[in-house]
C-alpha positions in Angstrom: -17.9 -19.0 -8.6 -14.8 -20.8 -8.0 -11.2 -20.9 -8.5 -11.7 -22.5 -12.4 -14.4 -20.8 -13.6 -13.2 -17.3 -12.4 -10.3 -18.7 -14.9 -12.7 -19.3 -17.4 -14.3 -16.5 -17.6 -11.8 -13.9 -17.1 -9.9 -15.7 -20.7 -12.8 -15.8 -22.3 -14.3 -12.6 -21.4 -11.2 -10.3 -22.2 -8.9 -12.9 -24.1 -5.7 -12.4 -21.5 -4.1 -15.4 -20.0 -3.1 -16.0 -17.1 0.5 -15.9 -15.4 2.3 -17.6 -12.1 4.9 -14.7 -11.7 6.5 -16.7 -8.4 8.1 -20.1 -8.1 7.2 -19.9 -4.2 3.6 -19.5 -4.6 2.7 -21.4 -7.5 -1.4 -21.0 -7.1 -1.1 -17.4 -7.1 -2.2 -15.8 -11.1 -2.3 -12.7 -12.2 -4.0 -11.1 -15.2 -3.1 -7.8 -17.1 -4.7 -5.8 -19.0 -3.0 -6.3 -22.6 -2.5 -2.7 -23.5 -0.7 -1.2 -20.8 0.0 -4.4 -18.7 -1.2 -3.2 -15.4 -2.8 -5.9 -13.3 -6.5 -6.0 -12.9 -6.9 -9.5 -11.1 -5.1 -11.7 -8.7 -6.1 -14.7 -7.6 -4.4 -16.5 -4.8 -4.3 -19.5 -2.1 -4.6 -18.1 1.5 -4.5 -19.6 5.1 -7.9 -18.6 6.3 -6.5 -16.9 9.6 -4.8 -14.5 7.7 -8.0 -13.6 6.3 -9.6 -13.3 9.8 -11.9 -16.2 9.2 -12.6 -19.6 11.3 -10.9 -22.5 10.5 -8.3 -24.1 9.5 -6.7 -24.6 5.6 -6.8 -22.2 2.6 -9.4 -20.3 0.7 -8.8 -19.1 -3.0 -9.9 -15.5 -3.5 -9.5 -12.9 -5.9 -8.4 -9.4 -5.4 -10.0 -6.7 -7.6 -9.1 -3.4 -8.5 -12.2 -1.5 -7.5 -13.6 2.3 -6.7 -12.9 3.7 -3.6 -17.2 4.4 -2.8 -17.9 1.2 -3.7 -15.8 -0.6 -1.1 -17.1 0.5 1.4 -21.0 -0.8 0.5 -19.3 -4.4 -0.5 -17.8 -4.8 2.4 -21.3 -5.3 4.1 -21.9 -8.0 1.6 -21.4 -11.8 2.0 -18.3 -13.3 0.7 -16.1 -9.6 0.3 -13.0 -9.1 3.0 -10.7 -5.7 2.6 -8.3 -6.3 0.4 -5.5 -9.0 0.6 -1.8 -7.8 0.5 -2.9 -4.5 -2.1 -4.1 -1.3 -1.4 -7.3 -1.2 1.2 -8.1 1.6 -0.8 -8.2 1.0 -3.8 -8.5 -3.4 -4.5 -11.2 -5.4 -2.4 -11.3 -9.5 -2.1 -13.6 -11.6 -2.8 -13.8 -15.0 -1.9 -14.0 -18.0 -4.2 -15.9 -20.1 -2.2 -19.5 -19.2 -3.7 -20.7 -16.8 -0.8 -19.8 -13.9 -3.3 -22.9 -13.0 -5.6 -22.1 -14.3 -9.3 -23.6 -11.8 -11.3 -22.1 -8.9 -8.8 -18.4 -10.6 -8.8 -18.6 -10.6 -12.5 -19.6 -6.8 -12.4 -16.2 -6.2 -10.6 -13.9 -7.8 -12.5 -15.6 -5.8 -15.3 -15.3 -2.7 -13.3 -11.7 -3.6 -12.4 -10.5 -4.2 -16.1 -12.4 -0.2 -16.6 -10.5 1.1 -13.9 -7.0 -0.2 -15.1 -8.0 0.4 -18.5 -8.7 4.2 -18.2 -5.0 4.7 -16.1 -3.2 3.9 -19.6 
């Protein structure tokens, strides 16, 4: 999945939209969860190096809030990284760039709305 239909489905899936919370990084959105307005999803713009990957440019991904257990398995999967700028322990990345699995990224964001919804 991609950039825009990560969009798409997280709006139509839990009916939240997005929000661009900093001038200085205008690709960066964020997504709540409604009733206690802790974030669940992030989605940003970042220089590949940072990432430790090859080449040169950006890569969209999307950090998810995620249990600690699981991590650790995804991170043996194609297209997850430890989490960007959040908690190691607790958020994982996924890149945008269709080497994560659909159906399994879609699980996550699921799982990551659960997570956030249980810590009202």
């Amino acid at each position: 999945m991609d950039r825009e239909e990560i969009i798409d489905y997280i709006q139509n899936e839990f009916g939240v939209e997005e929000e661009r919370l900093w001038l200085t990084f205008p690709e960066y959105i964020v997504f709540r969860n409604q009733k206690n307005k802790k974030w669940f999803a992030i989605i940003m713009d970042i220089e590949k190096s940072k990432l430790g990957l090859e080449g040169e440019g950006k890569i969209d991904i999307i950090d998810l809030r995620c249990d600690n257990i699981l991590i650790g398995s995804l991170l043996h999967n194609k297209g997850y990284l430890p989490a960007y700028h959040m908690s190691k322990k607790n958020w994982i990345t996924a890149l945008l760039d269709g080497s994560a699995d659909e159906n399994k990224l879609k699980d996550l964001i699921h799982l990551s709305y659960e997570i956030i919804e249980k810590k009202r």
